[in-house]
N, C-alpha and C positions, 0 to 999 in steps of 0.2 A: 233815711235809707234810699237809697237809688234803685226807681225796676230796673225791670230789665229791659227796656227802651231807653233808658233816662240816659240824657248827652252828657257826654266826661265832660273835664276842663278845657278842652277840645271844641266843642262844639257838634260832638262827635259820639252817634252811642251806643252803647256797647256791643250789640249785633254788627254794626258799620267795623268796628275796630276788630269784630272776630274774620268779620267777609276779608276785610285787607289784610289781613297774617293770611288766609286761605291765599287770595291772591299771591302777595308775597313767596307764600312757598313754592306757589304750582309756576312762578314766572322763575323763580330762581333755579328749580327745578327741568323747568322748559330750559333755560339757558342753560346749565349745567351739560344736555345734555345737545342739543344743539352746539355747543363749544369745544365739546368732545369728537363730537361727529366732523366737523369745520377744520379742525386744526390737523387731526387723524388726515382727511383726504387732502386737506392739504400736502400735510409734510410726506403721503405717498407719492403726491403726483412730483414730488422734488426730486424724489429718489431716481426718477426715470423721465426724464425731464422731453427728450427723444423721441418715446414712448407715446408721452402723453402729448408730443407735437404731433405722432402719428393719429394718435385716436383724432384730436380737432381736425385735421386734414380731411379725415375718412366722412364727416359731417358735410361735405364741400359747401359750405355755407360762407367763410371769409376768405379773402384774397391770400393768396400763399403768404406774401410778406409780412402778413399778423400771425397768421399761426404759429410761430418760434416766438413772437411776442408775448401773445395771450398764453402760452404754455409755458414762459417764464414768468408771468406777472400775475397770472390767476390763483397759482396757489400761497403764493403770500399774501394775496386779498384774503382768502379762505382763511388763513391762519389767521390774520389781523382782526378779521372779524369774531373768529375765534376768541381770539383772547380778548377784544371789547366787550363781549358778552361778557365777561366774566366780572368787570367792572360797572357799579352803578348808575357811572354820570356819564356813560357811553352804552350802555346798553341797548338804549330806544334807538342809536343809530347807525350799532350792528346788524339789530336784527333788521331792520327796515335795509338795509342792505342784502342781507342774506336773503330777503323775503325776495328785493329784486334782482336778485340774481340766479333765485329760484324759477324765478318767472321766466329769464333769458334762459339758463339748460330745460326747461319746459318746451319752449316757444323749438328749441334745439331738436330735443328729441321726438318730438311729433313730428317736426317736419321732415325727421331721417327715417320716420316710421312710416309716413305719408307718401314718401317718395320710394317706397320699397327698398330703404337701403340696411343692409344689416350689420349693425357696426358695435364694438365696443366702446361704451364713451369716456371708460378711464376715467370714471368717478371714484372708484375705491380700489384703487390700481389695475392691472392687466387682466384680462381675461378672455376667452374667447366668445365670439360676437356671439351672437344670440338674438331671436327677435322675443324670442319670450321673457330676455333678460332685459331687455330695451322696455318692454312692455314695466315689466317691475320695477325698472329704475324711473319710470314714469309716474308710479303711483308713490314710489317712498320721496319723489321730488315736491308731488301733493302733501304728505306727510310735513316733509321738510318746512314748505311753506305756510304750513295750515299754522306749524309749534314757531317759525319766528314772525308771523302775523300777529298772532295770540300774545306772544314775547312783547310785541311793540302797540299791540292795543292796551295790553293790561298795566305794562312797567308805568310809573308816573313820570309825569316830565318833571318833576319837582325835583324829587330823588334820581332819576335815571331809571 
């Protein structure tokens, strides 16, 4: 009879095999819902494409000539990444994208917070500016980052 330490045919035992289903589900989980969140703002900011070239404008952080760019190409990253999360053998390098692109609307919205500017950033479509919504979409960008960090420390490279 096998304790309950004793290593399966694996190599592997059996508290090790119950931690990684834990993992497993809290990553699947985290993705699930990171993937939902990704493809959602994505497919809003499509909807209003104008819109959302206004919001990146109001940042004055890139030269006008990217701004119609990054407002047609940022939300099918967001989707793509979206839906690689969803997949095992691409997972690790969604989120590690998502993470760093968390980091870039981070780096974004301090420095429109810093500079006193009060802007909408058209993350989850239109709204009116706000410094204390700026402030919150600060912290759920922390959130963001913290669940596809997590997403890409824990997924295996084996498996994705």
């Amino acid at each position: 009879m096998a304790g309950r330490g004793a290593a399966n045919r694996h190599g592997r035992s059996a508290m090790t095999g119950r931690d990684d289903a834990h993992r497993d589900y809290a990553v699947l989980g985290l993705s699930l819902a990171l993937a939902g969140i990704f493809v959602y703002a994505g497919i809003d900011k499509i909807h209003e494409p104008q819109q959302f070239a206004d919001n990146i404008a109001g940042f004055a952080i890139l030269p006008a000539m990217f701004t119609n760019l990054l407002a047609l190409t940022l939300p099918v990253f967001e989707i793509g990444c979206g839906v690689l999360l969803l997949v095992p053998l691409t997972r690790r390098v969604a989120s590690l994208a998502i993470a760093l692109i968390c980091i870039v609307f981070f780096i974004a919205l301090a420095s429109a917070l810093f500079r006193g500017l009060t802007l909408d950033c058209g993350c989850f479509g239109v709204g009116a500016p706000s410094r204390s919504k700026m402030w919150l979409e600060l912290g759920l960008d922390l959130v963001l980052f913290t669940g596809a960090l997590f997403v890409y420390l824990r997924s295996r490279a084996d498996r994705g």
